[in-house]
C-alpha positions as CSV (number, residue, x, y, z in Angstrom):
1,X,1.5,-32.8,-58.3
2,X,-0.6,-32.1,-55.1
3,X,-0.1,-30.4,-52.6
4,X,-0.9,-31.0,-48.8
5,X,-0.9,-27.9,-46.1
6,X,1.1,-28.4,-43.7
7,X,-1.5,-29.0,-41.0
8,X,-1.9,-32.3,-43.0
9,X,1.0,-33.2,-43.9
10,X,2.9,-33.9,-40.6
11,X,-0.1,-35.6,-39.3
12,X,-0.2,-38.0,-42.4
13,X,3.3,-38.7,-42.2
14,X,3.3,-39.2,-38.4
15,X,0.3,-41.9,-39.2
16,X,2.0,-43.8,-42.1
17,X,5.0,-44.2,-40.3
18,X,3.5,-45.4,-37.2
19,X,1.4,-47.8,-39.3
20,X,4.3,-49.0,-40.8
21,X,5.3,-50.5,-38.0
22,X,2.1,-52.8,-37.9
23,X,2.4,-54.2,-41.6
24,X,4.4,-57.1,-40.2
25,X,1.7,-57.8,-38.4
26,X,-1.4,-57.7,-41.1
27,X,0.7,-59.6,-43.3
28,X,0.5,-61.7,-40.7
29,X,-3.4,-61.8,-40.5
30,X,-4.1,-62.1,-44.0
31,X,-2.0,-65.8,-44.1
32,X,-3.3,-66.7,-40.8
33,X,-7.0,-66.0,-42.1
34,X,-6.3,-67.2,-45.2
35,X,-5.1,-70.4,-44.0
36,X,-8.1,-70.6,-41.7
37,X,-10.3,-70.8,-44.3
38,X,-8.7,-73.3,-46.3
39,X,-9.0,-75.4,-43.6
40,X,-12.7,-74.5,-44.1
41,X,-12.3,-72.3,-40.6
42,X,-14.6,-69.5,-40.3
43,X,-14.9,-69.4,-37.1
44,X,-11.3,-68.2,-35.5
45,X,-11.2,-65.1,-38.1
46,X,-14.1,-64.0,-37.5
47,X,-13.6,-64.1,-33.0
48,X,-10.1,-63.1,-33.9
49,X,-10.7,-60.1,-36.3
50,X,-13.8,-59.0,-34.4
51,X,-12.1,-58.7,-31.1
52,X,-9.7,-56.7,-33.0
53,X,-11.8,-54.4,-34.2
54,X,-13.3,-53.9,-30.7
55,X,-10.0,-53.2,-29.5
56,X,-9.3,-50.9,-32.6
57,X,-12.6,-48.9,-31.9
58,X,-11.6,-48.3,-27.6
59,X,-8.4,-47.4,-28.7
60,X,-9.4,-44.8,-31.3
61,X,-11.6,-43.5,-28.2
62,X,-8.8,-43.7,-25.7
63,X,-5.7,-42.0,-28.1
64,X,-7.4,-40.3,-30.3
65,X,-8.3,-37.1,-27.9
66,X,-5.9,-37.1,-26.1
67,X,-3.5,-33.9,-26.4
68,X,-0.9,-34.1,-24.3
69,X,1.6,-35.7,-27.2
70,X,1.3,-34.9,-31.0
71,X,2.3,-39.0,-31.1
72,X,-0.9,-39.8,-29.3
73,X,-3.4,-37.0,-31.1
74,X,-5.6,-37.2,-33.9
75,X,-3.6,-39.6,-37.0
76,X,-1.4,-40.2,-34.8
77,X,-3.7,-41.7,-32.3
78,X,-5.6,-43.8,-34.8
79,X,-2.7,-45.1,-36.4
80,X,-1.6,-46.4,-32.5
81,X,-4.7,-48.2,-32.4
82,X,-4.8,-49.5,-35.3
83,X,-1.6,-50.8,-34.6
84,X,-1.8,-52.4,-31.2
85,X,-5.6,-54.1,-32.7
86,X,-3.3,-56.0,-35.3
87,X,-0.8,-56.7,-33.3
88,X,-3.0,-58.1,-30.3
89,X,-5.0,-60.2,-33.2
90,X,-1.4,-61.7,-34.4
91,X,-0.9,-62.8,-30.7
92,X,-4.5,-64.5,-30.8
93,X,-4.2,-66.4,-33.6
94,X,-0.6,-67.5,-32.4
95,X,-2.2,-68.8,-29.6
96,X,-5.5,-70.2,-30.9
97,X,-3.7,-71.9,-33.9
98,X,-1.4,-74.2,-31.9
C-alpha cells in the first residue's frame, strides 16, 4: 500500500472532490464532441474546447496563487479551473448546438 504525507494528501483529496463536481459536465463534452463529429463537425469542438482551455489556463493563473483560502490554493485552485473551463464549454455547446 502507498502512502502519501500528509502535505499531499489533503491537497489531493480537496482536488478530486472538487473535480468531482465537474464530471457531469465532461461527460457532457465527450457526447457533445462525439456527436459533433459524427455529424462530420470539427469545427464546434475544436472553438468550443479551445476556448476552454484558454479559460482553463487564466484560471490556473488567477486561483492557483492565491493564499488567502486553502479552497482556492495550489490543487485546489487548479481543480476550480478546471472545473468552471468544463463547465463554461458545456454552456457553449448548449448554445452553439441548438
Amino acid at each position: 500500500i502507498v502512502t502519501a504525507p500528509p502535505e499531499v494528501f489533503e491537497p489531493a483529496v480537496q482536488y478530486v472532490r472538487i473535480r468531482a463536481l465537474g464530471f457531469p459536465a465532461a461527460a457532457i463534452l465527450g457526447s457533445a464532441q462525439a456527436a459533433c463529429l459524427g455529424l462530420k463537425d470539427t469545427t464546434t469542438p475544436l472553438l468550443v474546447l479551445g476556448a476552454a482551455a484558454v479559460l482553463n489556463v487564466v484560471g490556473d493563473m488567477s486561483l492557483v496563487g492565491v493564499t488567502s483560502s486553502k479552497w482556492l490554493f495550489g490543487a485546489a485552485g487548479a481543480a476550480w479551473a478546471t472545473t468552471i473551463g468544463q463547465m463554461a464549454a458545456v454552456a457553449l455547446f448548449l448554445r452553439l448546438l441548438k
